[in-house]
N, C-alpha and C positions, 0 to 999 in steps of 0.2 A: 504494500500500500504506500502510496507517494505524500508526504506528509510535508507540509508548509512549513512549517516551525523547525524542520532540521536543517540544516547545514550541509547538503551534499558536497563534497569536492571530489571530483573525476581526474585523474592526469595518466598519462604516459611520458616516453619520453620528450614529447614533441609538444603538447600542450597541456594547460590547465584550466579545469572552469569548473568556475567557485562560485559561490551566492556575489548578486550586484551590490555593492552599499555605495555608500557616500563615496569614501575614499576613492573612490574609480572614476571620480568626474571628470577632475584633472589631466591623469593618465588618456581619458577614452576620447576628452575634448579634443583633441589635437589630431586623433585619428580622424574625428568627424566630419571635418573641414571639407571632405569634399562634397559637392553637391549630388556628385552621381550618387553618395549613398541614400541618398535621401528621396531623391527621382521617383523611387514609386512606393512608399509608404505613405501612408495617413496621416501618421504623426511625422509631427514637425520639430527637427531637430536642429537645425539651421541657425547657425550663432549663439552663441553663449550663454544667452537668455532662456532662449528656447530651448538647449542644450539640457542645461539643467532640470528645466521642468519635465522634460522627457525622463531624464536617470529619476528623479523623484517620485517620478506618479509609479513608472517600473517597481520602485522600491516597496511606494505605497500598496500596488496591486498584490504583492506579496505577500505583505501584513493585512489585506483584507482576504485571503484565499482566493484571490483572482489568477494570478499568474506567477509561475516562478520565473525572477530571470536571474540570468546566470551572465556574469564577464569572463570571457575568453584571454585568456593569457598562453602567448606564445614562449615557449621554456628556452627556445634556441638563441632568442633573444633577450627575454627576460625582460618583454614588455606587454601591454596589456594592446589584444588588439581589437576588439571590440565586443556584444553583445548575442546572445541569445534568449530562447525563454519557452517555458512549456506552457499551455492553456488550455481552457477548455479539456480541462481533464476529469475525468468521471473513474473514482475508484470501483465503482460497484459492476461499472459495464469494462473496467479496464481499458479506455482509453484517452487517449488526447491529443495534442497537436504540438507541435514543435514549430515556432516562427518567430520573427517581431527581431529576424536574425540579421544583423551587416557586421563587416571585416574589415576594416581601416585598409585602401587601394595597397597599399606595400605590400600586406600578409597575405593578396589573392593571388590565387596563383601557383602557391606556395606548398600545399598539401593540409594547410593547418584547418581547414574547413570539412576536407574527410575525416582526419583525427579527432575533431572536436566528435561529429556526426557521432564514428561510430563509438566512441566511449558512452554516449547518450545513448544510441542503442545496444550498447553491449550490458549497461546499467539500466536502464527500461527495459528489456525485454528479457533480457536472461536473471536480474536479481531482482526485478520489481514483477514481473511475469503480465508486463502491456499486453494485452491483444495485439491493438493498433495503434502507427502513428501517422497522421494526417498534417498534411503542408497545404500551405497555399501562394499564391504569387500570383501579380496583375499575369494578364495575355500580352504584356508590352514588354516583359521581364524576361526574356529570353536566354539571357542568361543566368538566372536564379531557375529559373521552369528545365534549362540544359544541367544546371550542376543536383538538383535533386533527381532528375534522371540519371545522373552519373555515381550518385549514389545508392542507388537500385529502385527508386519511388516510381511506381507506377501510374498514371493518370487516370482517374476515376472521373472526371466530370468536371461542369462547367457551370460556377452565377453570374448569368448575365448582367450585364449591364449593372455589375456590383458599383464601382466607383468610376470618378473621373480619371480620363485618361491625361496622360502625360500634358497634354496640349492644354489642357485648362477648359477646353471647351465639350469634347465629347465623352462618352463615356465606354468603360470598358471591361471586358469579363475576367474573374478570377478562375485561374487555373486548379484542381482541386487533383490532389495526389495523394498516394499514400502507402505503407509500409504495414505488413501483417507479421504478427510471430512466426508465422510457419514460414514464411516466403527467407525469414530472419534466418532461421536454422536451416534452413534447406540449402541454401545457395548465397545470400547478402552478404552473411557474415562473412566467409571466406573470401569471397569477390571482394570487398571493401579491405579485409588485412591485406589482399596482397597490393591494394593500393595505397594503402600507407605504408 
């Protein structure tokens, strides 16, 4: 059972990710800065102001049992390189979703995004026993909707005309994916170590 109130930390040798707090504002600000991270999310992270209230309400969602999120910390470096977060999680039916994810431009690329991936699902699924995990991404996000393909997610469906599109003007569909235990054991797990 996935419980709010703990303390998960995940690492290998390549990354670590640990509960969000305060302290990471600083470190994560500076990743932030580019605007392509920001390009297709909801929330608005965008300067320093906005920065902040972003890592806060993240924080807040936690201490209300909304959402866990988790800072990503690259080991090879020995710097923090951006966020993640679980939601929409239901213990009773065993599932949730993994998203609300960006990686400071430097670290992509890099491998440290399969690494985070599978320690989440090698901890959800093999010691917490998830069912399912469920992603989503605009239809504009092509590359977000390519890299959870490359980590074996499958695409299961489409909401329309969920949010606006990039342009400001029209609007555009969310991509709906997602990952099973058994697909986990069967084949993901092994496929994803030898990609990391």
């Amino acid at each position: 059972m996935f419980e709010f109130k703990k303390d998960y930390i995940l690492k290998n040798n390549v990354v670590e990710i640990s509960p969000l707090t305060e302290e990471h504002i600083e470190p994560l600000y500076k990743e932030s800065l580019s605007e392509n991270i920001w390009k297709y999310f909801l929330e608005n992270g965008t300067g320093k102001e906005n920065f902040v209230k972003y890592i806060l309400s993240a924080i807040q969602k936690r201490k209300d049992e909304i959402e866990y999120p988790f800072v990503i910390k690259d080991l090879r470096l020995n710097e923090y390189a951006g966020v993640t977060r679980i939601y929409d999680l239901n213990n009773e039916l065993k599932i949730l979703k993994i998203g609300h994810t960006w990686i400071g431009e430097r670290f992509q690329g890099t491998g440290l995004n399969k690494n985070c991936k599978y320690l989440l699902f090698e901890f959800l699924f093999d010691e917490l026993k998830i069912e399912r995990i469920g992603f989503g991404a605009s239809s504009e996000n092509i590359k977000s909707i390519n890299a959870m393909k490359g980590i074996g997610c499958k695409q299961e469906g489409i909401l329309r005309s969920f949010m606006p599109g990039i342009n400001g003007k029209d609007r555009v569909d969310i991509v709906l994916m997602s990952i099973l235990k058994n697909e986990w054991t069967s084949k993901i797990k092994e496929d994803l170590k030898r990609k990391i």
